[in-house]
C-alpha positions, 0 to 999 in steps of 0.5 A, a space after each residue: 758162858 752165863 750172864 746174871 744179872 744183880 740188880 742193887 738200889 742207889 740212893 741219891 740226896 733226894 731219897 729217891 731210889 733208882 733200881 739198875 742192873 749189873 751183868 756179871 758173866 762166869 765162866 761155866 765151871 764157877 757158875 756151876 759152883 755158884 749154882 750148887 752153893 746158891 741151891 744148898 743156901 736155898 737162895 737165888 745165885 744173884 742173892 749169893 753174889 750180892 751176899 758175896 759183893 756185900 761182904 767183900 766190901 766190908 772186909 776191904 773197908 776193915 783192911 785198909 782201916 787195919 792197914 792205916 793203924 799205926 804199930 805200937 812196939 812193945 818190949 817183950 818181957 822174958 815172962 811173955 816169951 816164957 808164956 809164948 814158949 809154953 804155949 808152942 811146947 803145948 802145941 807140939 805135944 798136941 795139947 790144943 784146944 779145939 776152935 769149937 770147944 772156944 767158940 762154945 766157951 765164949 757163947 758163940 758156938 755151935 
């Protein structure tokens, strides 16, 4: 087993930084993968973990914010389940369109 070692800055009410360091260890078949994902982004392993730390932070402050949001009921009409029915019937004849052709129409695709 490997240990990296992911430094990260706190900053306390003086502004001033304070660099500590953090050991992570994996277990040999996930520092592999680590290894090969970090050499494919051309990054150091310790920058994917923090890429990765990073992230999964942020989307667990979105999913408590998300859970936190109370539900609003609405009344179905019979004109959305008719448009929801159509929608599936779409689907099942294989009329989808695909999610890269939406990503492009809304200017955020490949």
């Amino acid at each position: 087993m490997v240990v990296i070692r992911v430094g990260f800055s706190l900053l306390f009410a003086r502004r001033a930084a304070y660099n500590q360091l953090m050991e992570i260890s994996f277990a040999p078949e996930l520092e592999a993968k680590l290894n090969r994902i970090a050499s494919q982004a051309g990054k150091a392993p310790g920058e994917i973990v923090r890429e990765l730390v990073a992230s999964y932070i942020d989307h667990e402050g979105w999913s408590s914010v998300l859970a936190s949001v109370p539900v609003e009921e609405e009344e179905v009409t019979p004109e959305t389940t008719a448009a929801i029915d159509r929608a599936r019937a779409s689907l099942a004849r294989g009329e989808a369109i695909p999610h890269e052709d939406i990503r492009r129409e809304f200017g955020l695709g490949k």
